[in-house]
C-alpha positions in Angstrom: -25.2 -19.2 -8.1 -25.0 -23.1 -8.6 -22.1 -24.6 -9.9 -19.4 -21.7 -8.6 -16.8 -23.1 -6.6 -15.1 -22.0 -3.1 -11.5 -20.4 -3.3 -8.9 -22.8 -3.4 -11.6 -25.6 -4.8 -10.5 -25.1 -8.5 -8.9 -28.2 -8.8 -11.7 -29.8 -6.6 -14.0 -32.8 -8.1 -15.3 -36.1 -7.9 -15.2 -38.7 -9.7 -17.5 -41.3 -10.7 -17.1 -43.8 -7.3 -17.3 -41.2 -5.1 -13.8 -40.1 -4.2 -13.0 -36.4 -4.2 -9.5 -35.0 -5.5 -8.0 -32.0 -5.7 -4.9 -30.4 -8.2 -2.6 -27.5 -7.6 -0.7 -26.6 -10.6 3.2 -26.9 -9.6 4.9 -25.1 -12.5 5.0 -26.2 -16.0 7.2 -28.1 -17.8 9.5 -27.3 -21.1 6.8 -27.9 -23.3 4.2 -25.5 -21.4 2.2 -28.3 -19.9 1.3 -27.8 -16.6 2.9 -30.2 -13.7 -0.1 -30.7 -11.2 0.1 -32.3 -7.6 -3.4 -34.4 -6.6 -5.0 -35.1 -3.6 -7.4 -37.5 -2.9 -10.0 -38.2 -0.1 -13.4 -39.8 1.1 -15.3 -36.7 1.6 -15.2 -33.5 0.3 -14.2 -31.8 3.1 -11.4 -33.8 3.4 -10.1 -32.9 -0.1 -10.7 -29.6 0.6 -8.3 -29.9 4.0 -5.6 -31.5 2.0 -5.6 -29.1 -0.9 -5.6 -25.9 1.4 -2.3 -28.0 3.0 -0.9 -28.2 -0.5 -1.7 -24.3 -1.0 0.2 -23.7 2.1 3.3 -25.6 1.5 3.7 -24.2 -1.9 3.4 -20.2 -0.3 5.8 -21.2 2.5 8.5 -22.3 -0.7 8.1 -26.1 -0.2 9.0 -28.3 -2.7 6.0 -30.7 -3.4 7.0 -34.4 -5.2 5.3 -35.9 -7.9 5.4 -39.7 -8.3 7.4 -39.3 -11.7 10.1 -37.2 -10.2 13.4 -37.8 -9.1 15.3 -35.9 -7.1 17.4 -34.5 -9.2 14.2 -33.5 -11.3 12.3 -32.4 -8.1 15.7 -29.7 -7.0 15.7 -28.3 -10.5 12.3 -27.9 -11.1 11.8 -26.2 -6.9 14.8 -24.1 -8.1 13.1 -22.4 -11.5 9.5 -22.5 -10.2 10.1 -21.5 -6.7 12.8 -19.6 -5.9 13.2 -17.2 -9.2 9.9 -16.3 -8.1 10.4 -15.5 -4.6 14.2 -13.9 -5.7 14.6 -12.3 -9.1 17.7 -11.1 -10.0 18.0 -8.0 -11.9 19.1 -8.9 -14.8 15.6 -10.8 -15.0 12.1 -9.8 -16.6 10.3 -6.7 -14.7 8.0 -7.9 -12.0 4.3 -8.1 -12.5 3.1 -5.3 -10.5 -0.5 -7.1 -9.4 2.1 -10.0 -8.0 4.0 -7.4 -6.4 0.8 -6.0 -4.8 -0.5 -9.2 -3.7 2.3 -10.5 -2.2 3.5 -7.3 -0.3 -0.2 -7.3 1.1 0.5 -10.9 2.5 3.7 -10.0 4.2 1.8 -6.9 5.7 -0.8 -8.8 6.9 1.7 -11.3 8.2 3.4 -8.9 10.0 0.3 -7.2 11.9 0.5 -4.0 10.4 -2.6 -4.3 7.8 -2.7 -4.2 3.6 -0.5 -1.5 2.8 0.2 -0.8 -1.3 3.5 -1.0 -2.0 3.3 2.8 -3.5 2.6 4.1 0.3 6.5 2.9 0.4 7.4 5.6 -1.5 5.1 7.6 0.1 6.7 7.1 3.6 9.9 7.0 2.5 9.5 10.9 1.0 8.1 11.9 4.2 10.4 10.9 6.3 14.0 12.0 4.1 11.9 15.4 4.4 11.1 15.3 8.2 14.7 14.5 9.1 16.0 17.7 6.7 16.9 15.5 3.3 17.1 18.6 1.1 14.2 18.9 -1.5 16.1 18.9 -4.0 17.8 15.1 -2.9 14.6 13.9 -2.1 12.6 14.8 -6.0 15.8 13.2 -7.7 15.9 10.1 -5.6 11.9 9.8 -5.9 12.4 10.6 -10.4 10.1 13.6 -10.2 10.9 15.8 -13.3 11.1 19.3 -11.0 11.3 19.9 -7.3 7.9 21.8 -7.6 6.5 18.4 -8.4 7.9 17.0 -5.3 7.5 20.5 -3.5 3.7 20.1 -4.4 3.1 16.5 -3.4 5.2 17.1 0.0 5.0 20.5 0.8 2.4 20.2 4.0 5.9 18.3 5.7 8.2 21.7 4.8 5.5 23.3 7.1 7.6 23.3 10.1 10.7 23.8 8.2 9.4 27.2 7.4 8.4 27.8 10.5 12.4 27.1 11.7 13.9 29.5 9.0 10.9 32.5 9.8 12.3 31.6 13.6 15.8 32.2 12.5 15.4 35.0 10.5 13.6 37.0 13.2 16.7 35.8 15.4 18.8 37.5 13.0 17.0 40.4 12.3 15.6 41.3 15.9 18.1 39.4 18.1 
């Protein structure tokens, strides 16, 4: 397909002489317009190079200057487009669950251990309150299941060897 563009080449072009540059969208300002940060270069590739840089800075929570900025501006505006992304108090907006995703992926992949969904979380999380003897019953309320036959049904291959405890202790009792 002519025409399509690389990832991270959105805000790749050139102009008329010949030099390449590059945007990445900062945050916006109060009247929705977006702030943008340019790049410029010789060659493409080179562009490219300095806008992946840009990309990079901006996941690792950098605050990026734009020529028009003071400091001042530069602090307040790395405060509200930054870090109320990164840390978002509760009393915020919910979360935008294809974010969430996304950026729990990167910190899995990060970390070594692969792309996980955040919903395998849960997942673990019930398996494990049930392997160490969490009582069903504690388990389905701190999960929000309506019933514990909900939970009992989702979970109940890990109360296999729970079972197989109490049929141990009942023969104890009943056959010394």
């Amino acid at each position: 397909m002519a025409g399509r563009r690389m990832n991270g080449e959105g805000g790749l072009y050139q102009r008329a002489d010949g030099r390449w540059f590059g945007a990445v969208v900062l945050g916006y300002d109060e009247s929705g317009r977006p702030r943008r940060k340019t790049v410029s270069a010789r060659t493409k590739e080179e562009a490219r190079r300095k806008l992946r840089e840009l990309h990079r800075a901006l996941d690792e929570g950098q605050a990026l200057v734009t020529k028009e900025e003071t400091v001042a501006q530069l602090l307040e505006r790395w405060d509200r487009d930054v870090l109320s992304m990164r840390v978002r108090p509760l009393a915020r907006t919910p979360l935008d669950p294809r974010n969430v995703q996304r950026d729990f992926q990167t910190i899995c992949t990060r970390a070594g251990i692969g792309k996980w969904h955040p919903h395998e979380l849960r997942h673990s999380a019930a398996s494990l309150m049930l392997a160490a003897g969490v009582p069903i019953q504690v388990v389905s309320d701190v999960l929000g299941h309506s019933s514990i036959r909900m939970t009992a049904d989702v979970y109940g291959h890990i109360l296999q060897p729970q079972r197989e405890e109490a049929a141990a202790a009942l023969a104890r009792v009943l056959f010394g």
